[in-house]
DOROBA-997505 format. One line per 8 residues: number of its first residue (from 1); for each residue z, y, x of N, C-alpha, C, CB. Coordinates in steps of 0.02 Angstrom, whole numbers, plus 32768, in hexadecimal, padded with zeros to 4 digits. Glycine has a CB too. Example, Ala and Ser with C-alpha at 12.3 -4.5 7.8 and 13.67 -1.06 7.14 Angstrom:
<nodes>
1> 8186 7EE4 8294 8186 7F1F 8267 8186 7F5B 8294 81C4 7F20 8235 ~ 8162 7F90 8282 8165 7FCB 82AC 818A 8002 8285 811E 7FE2 82C0
</nodes>
This chain:
<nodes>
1> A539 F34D F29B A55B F37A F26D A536 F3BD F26D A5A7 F384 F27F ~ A53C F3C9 F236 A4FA F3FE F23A A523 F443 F1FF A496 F3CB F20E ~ A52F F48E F232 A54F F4AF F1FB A516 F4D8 F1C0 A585 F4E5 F221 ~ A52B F4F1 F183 A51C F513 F15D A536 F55E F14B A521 F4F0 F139 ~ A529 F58A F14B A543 F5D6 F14F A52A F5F2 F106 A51E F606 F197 ~ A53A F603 F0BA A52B F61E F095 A528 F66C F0AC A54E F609 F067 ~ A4F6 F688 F08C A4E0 F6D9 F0B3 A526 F712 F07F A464 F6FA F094 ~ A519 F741 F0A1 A55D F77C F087 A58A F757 F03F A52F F7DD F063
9> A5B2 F75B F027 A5C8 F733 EFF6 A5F0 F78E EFCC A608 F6DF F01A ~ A5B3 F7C7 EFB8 A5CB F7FC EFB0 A5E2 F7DA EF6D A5A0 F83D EFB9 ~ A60B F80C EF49 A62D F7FE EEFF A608 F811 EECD A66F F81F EEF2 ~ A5E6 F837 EEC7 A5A9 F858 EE9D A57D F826 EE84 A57C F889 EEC7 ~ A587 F809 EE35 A54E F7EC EE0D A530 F815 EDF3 A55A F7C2 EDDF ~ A4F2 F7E8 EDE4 A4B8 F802 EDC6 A495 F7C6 EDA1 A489 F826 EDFC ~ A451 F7D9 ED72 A428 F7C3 ED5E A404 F796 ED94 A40D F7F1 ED42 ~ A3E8 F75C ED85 A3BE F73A EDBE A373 F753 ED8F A3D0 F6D1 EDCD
17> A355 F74E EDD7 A302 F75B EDD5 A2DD F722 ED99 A2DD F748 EE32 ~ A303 F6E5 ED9B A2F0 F6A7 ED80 A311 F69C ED3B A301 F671 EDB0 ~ A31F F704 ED10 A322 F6F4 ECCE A2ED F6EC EC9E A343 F718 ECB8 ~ A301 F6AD EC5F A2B9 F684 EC3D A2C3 F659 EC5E A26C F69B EC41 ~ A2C7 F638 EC95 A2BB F602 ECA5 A2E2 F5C7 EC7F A2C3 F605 ECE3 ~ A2E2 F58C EC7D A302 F55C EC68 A347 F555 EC7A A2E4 F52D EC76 ~ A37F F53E EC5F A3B9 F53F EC87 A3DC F4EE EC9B A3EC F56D EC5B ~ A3C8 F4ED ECD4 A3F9 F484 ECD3 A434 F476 ECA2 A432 F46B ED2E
25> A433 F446 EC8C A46F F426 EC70 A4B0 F431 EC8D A466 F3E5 EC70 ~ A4EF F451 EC8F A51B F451 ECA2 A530 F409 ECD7 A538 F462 EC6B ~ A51F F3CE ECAA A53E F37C ECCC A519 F37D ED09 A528 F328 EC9B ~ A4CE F397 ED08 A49D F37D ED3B A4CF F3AA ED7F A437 F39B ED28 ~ A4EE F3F7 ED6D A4F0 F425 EDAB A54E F3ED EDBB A4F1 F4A1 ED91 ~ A569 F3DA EDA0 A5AB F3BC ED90 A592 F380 EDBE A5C3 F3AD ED37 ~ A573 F34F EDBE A547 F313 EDCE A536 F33E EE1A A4FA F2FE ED8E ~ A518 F366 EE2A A4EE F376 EE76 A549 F38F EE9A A494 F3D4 EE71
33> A565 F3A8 EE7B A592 F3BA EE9F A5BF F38E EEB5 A5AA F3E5 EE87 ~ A5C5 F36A EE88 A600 F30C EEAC A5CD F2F6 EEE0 A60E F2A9 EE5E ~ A58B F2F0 EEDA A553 F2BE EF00 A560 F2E3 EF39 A4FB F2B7 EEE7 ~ A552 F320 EF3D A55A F345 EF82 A5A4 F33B EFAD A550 F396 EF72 ~ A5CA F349 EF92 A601 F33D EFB5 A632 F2E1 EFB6 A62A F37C EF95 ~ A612 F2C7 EF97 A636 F283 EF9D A610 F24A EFE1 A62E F25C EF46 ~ A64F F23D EFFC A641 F209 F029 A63D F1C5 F024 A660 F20D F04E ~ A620 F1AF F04C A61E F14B F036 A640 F140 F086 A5AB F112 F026
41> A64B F171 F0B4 A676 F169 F0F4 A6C7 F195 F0F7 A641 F188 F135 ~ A6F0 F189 F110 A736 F1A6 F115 A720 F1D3 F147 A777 F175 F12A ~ A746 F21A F147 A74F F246 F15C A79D F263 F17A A733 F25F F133 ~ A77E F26B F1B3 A7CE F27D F1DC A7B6 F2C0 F201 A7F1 F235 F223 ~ A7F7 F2E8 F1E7 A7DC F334 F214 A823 F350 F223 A7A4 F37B F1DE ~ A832 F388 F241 A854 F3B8 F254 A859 F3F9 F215 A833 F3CA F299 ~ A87B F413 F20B A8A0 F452 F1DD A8BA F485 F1E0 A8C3 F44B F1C5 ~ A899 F4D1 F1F0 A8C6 F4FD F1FD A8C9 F52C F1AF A8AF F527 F245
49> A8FF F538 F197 A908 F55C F15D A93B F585 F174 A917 F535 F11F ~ A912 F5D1 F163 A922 F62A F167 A955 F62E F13F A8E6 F665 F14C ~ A989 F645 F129 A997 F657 F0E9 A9B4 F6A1 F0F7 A9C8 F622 F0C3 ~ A998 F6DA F0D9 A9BD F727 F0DF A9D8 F720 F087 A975 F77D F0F7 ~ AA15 F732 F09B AA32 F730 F057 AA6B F78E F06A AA6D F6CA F047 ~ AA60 F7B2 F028 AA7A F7F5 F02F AAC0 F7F0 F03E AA70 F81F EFF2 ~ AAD7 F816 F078 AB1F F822 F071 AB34 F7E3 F0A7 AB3D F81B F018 ~ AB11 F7A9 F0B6 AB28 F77A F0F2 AAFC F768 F120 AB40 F73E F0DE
57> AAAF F79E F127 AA87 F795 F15C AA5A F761 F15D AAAA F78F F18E ~ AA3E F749 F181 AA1C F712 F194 AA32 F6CE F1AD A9FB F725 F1BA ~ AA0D F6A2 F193 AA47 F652 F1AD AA04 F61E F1B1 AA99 F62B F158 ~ AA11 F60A F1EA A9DA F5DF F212 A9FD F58D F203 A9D5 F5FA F278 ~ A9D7 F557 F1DA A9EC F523 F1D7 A9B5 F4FC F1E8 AA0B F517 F1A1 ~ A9BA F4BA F217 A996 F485 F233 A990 F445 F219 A9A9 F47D F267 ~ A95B F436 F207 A969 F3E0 F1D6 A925 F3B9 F1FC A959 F3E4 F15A ~ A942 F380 F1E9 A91A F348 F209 A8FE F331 F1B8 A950 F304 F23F
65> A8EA F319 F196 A8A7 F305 F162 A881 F2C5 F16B A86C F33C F169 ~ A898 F2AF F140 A85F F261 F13D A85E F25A F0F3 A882 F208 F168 ~ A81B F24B F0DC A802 F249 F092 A7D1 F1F9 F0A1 A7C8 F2A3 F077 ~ A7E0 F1EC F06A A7C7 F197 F04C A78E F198 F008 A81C F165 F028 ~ A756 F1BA F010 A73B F1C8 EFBD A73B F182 EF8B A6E0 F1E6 EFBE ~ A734 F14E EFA9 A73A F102 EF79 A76A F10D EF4C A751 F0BA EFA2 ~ A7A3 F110 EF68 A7E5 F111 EF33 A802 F155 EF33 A823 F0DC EF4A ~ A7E1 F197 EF3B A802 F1C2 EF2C A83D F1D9 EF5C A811 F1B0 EEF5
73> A83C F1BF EF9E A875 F1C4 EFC9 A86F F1F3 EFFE A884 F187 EFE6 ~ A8AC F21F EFF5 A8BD F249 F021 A8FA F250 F054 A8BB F274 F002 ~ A8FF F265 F09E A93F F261 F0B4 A945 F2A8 F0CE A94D F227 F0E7 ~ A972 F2CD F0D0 A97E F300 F0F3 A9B8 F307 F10D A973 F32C F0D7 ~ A9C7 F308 F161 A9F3 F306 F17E A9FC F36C F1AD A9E4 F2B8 F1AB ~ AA22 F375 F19F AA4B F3D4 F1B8 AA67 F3B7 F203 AAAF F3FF F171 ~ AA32 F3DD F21B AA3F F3CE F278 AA68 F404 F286 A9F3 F3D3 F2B4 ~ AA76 F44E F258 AA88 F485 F288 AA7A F4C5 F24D AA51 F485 F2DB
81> AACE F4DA F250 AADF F4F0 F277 AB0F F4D8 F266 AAD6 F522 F285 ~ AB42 F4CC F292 AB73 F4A4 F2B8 AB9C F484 F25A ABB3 F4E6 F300 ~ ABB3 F4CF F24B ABEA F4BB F201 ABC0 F490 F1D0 AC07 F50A F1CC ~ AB71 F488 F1D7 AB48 F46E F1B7 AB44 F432 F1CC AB16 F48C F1B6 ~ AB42 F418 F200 AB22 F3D1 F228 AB46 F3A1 F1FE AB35 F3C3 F285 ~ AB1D F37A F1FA AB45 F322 F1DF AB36 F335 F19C ABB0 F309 F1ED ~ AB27 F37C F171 AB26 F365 F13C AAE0 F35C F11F AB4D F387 F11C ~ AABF F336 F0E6 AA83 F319 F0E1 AA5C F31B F085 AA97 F2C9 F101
89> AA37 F2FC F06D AA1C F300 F028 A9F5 F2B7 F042 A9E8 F352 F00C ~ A9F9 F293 F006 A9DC F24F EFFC A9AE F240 EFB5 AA1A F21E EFFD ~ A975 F239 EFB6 A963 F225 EF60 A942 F1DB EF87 A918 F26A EF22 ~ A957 F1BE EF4F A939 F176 EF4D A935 F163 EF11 A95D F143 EF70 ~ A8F4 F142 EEDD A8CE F136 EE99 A8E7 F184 EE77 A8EE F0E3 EE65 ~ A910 F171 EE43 A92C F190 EE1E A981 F1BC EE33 A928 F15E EDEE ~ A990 F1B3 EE58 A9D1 F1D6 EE79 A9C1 F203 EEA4 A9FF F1AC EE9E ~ A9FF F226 EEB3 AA0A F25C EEEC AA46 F27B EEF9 A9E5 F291 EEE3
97> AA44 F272 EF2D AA7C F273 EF64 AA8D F2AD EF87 AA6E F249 EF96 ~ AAD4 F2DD EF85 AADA F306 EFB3 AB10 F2E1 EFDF AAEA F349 EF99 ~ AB0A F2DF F030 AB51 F2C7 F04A AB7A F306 F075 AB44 F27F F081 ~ ABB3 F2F6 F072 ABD4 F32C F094 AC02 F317 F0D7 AC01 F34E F05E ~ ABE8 F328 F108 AC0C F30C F149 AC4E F316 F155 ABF2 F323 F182 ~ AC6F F34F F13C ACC6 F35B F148 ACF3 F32F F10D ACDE F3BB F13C ~ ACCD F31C F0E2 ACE6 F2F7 F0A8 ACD9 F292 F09D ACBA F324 F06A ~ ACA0 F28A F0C5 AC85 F255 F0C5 AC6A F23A F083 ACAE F230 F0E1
105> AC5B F26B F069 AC3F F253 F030 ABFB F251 F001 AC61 F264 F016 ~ ABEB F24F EFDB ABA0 F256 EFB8 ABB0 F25E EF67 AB69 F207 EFC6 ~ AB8B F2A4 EF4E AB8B F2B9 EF38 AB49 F2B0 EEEC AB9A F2DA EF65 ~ AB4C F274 EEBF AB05 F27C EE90 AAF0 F2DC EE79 AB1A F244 EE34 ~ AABE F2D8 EE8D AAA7 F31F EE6D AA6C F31E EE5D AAAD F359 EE95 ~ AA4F F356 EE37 AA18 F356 EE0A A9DB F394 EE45 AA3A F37A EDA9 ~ A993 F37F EE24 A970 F3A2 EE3C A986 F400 EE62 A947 F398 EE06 ~ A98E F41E EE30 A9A9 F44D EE26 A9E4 F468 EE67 A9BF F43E EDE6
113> A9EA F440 EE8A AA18 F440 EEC6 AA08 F468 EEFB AA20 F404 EEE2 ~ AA2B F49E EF08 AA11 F4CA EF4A AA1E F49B EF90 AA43 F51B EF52 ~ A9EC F4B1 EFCA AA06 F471 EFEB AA1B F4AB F027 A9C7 F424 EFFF ~ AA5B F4A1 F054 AA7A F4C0 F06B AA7D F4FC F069 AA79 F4B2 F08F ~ AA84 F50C F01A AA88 F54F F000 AA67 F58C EFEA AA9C F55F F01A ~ AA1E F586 F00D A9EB F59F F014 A9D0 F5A5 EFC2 A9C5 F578 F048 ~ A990 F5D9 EFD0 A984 F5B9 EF93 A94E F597 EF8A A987 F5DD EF66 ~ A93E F55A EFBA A912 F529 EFB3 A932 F4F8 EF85 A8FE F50D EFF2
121> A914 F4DA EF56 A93A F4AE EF24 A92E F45C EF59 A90C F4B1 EEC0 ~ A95C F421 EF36 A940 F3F1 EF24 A8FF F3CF EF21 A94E F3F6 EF02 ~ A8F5 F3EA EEEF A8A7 F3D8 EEBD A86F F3F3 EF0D A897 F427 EE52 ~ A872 F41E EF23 A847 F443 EF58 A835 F402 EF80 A870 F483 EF8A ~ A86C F3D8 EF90 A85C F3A5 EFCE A84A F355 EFA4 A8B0 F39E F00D ~ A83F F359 EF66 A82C F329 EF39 A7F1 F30F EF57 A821 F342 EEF4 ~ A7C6 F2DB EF2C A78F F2C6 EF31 A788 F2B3 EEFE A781 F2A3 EF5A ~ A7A6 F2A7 EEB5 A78E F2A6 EE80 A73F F2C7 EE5F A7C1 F2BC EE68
129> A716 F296 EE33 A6EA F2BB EE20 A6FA F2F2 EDF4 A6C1 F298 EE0A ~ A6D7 F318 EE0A A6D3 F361 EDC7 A6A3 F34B ED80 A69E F3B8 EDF2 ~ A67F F300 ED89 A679 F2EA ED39 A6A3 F2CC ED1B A64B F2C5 ED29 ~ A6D2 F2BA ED44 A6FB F29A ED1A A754 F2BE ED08 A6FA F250 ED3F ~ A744 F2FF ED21 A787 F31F ED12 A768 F36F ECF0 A7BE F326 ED67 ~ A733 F37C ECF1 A716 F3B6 ECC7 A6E6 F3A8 ECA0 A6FF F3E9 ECEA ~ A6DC F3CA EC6D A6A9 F3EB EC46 A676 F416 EC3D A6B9 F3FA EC2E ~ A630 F434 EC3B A62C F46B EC25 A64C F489 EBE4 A5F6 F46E EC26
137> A666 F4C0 EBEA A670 F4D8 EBBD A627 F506 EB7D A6A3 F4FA EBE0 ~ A627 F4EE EB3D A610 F513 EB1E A612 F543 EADB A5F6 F4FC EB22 ~ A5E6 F56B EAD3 A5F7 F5B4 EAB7 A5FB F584 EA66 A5AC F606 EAC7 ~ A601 F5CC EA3B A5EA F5BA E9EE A5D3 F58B E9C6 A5C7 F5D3 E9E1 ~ A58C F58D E9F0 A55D F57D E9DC A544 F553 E9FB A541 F5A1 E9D1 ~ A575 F525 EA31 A54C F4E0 EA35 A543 F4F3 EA92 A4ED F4DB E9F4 ~ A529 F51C EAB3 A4F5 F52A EADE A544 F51F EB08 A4B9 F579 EAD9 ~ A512 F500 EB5D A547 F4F9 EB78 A547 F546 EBA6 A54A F4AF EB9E
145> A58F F55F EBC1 A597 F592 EBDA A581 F594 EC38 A5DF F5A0 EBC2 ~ A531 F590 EC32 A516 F5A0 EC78 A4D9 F5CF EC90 A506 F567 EC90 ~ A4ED F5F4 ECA9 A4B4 F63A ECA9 A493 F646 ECF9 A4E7 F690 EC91 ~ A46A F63E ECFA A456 F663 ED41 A461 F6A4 ED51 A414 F661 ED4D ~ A485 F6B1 ED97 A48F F6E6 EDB4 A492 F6FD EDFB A4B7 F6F0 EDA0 ~ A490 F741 EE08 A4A6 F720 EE56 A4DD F742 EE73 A46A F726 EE90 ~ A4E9 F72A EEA0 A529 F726 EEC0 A528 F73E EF2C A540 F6C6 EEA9 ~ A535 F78A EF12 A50F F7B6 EF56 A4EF F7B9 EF4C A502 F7AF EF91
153> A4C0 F78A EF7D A470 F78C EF68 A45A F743 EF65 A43C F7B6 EFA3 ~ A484 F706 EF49 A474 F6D1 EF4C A474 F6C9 EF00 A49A F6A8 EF7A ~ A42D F68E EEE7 A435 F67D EEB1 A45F F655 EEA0 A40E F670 EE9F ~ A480 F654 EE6C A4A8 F60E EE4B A4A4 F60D EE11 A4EF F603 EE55 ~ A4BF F5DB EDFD A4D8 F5C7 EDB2 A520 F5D8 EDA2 A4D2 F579 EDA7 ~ A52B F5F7 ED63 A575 F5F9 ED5C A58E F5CD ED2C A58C F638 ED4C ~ A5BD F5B5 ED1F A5D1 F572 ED19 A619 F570 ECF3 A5D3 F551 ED61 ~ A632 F57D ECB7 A669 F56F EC94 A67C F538 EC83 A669 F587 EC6A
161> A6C5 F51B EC93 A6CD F4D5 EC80 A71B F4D6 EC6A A6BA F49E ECC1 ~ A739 F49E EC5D A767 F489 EC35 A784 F445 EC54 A74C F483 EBF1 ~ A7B6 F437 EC62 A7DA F3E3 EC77 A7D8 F3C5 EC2D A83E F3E2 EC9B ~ A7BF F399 EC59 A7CF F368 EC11 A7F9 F326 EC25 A780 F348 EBE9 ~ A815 F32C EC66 A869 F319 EC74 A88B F354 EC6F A87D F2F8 ECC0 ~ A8D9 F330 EC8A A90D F35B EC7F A93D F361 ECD9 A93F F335 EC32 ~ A920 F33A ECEE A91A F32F ED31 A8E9 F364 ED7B A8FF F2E9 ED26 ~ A8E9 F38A ED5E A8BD F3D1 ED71 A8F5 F3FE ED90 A897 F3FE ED26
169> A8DA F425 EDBE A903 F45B EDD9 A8FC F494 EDA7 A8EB F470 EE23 ~ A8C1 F495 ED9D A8B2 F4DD ED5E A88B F4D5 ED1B A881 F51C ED81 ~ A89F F4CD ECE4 A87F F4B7 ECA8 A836 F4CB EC9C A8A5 F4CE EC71 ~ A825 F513 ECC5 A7DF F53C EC9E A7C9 F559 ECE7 A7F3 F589 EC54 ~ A782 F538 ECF8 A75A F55F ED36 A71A F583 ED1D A742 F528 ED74 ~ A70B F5A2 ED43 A6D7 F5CD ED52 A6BD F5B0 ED7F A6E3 F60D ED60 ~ A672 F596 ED9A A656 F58C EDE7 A62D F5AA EDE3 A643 F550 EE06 ~ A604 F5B7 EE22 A5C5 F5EE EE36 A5A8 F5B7 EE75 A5E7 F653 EE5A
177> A578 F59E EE57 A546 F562 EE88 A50F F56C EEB0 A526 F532 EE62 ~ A4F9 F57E EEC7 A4D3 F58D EEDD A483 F552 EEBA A4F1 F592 EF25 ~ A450 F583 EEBC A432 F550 EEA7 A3FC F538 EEB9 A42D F554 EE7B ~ A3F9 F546 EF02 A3C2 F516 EF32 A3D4 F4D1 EF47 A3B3 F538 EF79 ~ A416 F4D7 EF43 A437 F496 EF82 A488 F480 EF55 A451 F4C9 EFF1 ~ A491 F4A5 EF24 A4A6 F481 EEEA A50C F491 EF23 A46C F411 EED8 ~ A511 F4B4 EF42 A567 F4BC EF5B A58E F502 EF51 A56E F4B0 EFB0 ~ A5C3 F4EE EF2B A5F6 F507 EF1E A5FA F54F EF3D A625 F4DC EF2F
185> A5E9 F586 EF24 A609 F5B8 EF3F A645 F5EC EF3E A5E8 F5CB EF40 ~ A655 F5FC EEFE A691 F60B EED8 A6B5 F5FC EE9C A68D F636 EED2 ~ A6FD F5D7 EEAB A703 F5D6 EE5D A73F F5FD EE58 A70A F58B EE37 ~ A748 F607 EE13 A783 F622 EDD4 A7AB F607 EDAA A76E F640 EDA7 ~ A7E1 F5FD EDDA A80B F5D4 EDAC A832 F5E1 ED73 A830 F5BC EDC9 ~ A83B F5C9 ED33 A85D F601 ECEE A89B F5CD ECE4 A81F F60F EC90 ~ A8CE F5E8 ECD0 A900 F5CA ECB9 A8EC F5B0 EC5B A941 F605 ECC9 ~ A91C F596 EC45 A900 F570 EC00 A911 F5B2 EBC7 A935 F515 EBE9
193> A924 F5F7 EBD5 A923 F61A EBA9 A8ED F653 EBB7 A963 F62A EB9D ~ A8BD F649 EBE7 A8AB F662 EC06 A89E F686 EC4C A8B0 F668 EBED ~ A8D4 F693 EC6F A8DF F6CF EC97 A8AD F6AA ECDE A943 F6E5 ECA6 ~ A8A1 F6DB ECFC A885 F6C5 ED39 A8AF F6BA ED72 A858 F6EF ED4C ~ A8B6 F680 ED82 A8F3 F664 EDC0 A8E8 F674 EDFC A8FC F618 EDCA ~ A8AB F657 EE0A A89C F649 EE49 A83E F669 EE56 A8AD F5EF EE51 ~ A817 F67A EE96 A7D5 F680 EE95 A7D4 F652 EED0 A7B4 F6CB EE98 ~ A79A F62B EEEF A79D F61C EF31 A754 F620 EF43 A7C1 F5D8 EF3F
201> A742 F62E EF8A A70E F62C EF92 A6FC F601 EFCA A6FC F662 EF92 ~ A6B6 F5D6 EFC7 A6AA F5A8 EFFB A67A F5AC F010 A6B0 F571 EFF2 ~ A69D F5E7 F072 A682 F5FF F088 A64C F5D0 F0C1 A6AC F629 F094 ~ A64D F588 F0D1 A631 F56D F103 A63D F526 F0FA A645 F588 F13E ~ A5F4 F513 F0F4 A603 F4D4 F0FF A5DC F499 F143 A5F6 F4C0 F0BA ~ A601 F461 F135 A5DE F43B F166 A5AA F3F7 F153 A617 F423 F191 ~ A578 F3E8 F17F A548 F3B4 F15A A55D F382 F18D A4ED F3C6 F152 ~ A568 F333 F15B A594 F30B F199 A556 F2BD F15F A622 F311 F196
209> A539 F2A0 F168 A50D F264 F161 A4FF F283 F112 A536 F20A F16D ~ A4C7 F2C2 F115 A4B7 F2DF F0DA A4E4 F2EB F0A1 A48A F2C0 F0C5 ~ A51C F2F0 F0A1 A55C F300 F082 A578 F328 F094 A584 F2DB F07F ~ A595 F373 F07A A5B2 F3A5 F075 A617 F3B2 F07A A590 F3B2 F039 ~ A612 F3C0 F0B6 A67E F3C8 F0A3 A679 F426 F0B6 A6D5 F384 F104 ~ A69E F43F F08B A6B7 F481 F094 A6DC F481 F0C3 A6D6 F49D F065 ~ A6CD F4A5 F107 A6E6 F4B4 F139 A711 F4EF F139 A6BB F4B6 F160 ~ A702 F516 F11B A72B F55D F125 A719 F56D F0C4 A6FA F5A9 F176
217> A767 F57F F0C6 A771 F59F F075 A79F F5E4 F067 A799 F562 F046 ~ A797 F5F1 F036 A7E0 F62D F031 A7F3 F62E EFF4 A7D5 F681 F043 ~ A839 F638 EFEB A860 F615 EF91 A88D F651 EFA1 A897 F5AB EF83 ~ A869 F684 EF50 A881 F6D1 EF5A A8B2 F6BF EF0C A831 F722 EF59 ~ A8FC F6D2 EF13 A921 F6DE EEE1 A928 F70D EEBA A948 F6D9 EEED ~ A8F8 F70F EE77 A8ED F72E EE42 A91C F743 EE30 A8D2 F715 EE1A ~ A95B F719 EE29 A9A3 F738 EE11 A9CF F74F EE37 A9C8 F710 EDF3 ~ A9DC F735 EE6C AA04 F765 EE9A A9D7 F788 EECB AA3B F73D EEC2
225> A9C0 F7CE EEBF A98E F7F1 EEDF A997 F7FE EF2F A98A F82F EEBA ~ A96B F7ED EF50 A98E F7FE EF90 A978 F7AE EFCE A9F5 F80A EF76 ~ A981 F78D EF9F A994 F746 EFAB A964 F714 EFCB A9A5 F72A EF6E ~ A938 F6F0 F007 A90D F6C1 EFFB A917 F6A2 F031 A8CD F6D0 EFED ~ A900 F669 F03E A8E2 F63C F067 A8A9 F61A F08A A8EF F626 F05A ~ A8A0 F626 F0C7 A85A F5F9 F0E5 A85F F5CE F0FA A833 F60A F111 ~ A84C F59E F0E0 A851 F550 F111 A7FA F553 F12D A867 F4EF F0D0 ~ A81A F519 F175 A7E0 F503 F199 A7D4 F4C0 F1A2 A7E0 F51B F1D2
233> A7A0 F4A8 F1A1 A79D F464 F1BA A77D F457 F206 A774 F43E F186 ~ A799 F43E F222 A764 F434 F27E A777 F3DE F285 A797 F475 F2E4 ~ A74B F3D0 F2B5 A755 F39B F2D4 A749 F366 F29C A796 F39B F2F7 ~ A712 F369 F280 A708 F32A F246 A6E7 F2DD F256 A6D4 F348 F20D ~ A715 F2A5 F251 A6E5 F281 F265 A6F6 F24F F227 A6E6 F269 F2B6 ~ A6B8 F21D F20C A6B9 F1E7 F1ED A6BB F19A F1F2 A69B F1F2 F1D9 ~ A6E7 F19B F22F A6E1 F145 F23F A720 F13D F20D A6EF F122 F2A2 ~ A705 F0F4 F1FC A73D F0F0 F1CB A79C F0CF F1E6 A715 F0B8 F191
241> A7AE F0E3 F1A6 A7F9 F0EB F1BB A814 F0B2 F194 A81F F138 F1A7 ~ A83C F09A F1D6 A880 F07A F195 A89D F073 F173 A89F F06F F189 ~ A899 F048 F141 A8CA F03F F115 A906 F066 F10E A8DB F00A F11C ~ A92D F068 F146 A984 F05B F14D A98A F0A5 F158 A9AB F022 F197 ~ A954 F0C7 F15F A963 F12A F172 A970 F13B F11E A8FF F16B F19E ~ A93F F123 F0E3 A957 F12B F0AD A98C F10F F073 A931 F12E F0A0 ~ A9C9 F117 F0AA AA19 F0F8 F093 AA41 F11C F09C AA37 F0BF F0B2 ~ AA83 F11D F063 AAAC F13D F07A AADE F134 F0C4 AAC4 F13E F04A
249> AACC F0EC F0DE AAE3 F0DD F120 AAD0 F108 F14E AAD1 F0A1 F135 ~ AA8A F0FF F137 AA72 F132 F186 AA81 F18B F182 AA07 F12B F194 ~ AA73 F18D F13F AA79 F1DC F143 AAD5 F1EF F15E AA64 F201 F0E3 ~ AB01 F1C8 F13F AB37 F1CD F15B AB4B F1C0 F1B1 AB53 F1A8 F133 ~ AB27 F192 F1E1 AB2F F174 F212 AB1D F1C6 F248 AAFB F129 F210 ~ AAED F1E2 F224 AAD5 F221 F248 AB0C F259 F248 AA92 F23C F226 ~ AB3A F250 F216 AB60 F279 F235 ABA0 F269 F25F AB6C F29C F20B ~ AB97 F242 F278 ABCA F206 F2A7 ABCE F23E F2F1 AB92 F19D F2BE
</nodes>
């Protein structure tokens, strides 16, 4: 396992050195970014998510994580803190699952789902491709909306897009790619009349059989000011997993 550190991540754009140059196809930077992060092995890790929210302090929540990229499968089980434990998030194909341990129950919900409140969505712990749920977006006149720039002092590409499901946490992104090694560094999430929801930035990642997982992130609330979240990932390993962890049996049995 081998980590990756992007350099200062200051807020200050600019012009890249590499204006005139040619600009990639939106699909090709859409295409490097699924390739980089998709697995052909299951992934099981550990979860610590920050959340400072104004007016109720800081709140430390613990999750256990297992992702399935074949079928799109995710499990997330809330180890802690205590009023939290037992409760969990399930996607399997096309569904998704919130369960609630004082209720015994499971809950269908949509991307768009905060997951123990935070404001990490849903969609965040996905594995869906980003070709097959976005777009580039383009201007007037045809041209698709991607410009070189940089970002601190790192080059990227900037990157406007559009869902073209309805199954999305946020209808309209912004990304900022870096464009040596083709990973995710900030996006902008817009609501469908516009407004800016959400920013997040992805501060660290990890290299696990030449494939990319965001280890450390931060999901800053555009609308309620004040507001964000850091999740972590540790302890990653890819031997593969059972069947029976991606059920509602098991996710329920854990909070036994």
């Amino acid at each position: 396992m081998r980590f990756w550190i992007p350099l200062c991540l200051a807020l200050g754009l600019g012009m890249s050195s590499g204006f005139g140059q040619a600009l990639p196809a939106g699909s090709s930077i859409l295409q490097k970014l699924d390739d980089q992060q998709r697995f052909t092995s299951d992934i099981h890790s550990s979860v610590k998510m920050t959340q400072q929210k104004v007016g109720q302090g800081t709140k430390l929540l613990e999750m256990e994580y297992f992702r399935r990229d074949k079928d799109q499968a995710f499990l997330i089980n809330i180890l802690g803190p205590e009023a939290e434990r037992g409760n969990g998030y399930l996607r399997v194909a096309d569904n998704m699952w919130m369960y609630r341990r004082n209720t015994r129950t499971f809950q269908h919900i949509n991307s768009d789902e905060s997951i123990g409140g935070s404001d990490a969505k849903a969609d965040d712990f996905e594995t869906r491709r980003l070709m097959e749920t976005y777009a580039v977006t383009k201007s007037k006149d045809g041209k698709e909306m991607v410009s070189a720039e940089i970002l601190g002092k790192i080059e990227v590409y900037r990157m406007e897009a559009r869902a073209t499901v309805n199954d999305v946490d946020y209808p309209r992104k912004i990304w900022w790619v870096r464009r040596d090694n083709g990973l995710l560094l900030k996006e902008e999430a817009y609501s469908q009349s516009g407004t800016l929801m959400q920013t997040a930035y992805f501060l660290k990642y990890t290299e696990i059989n030449k494939k990319f997982v965001p280890v450390q992130q931060m999901f800053i609330d555009e609308f309620e000011k004040g507001n964000r979240t850091v999740v972590e990932l540790a302890n990653i390993k890819t031997n593969k997993l059972d069947d029976a962890i991606f059920t509602k049996a098991y996710l329920e049995s854990q909070s036994k």
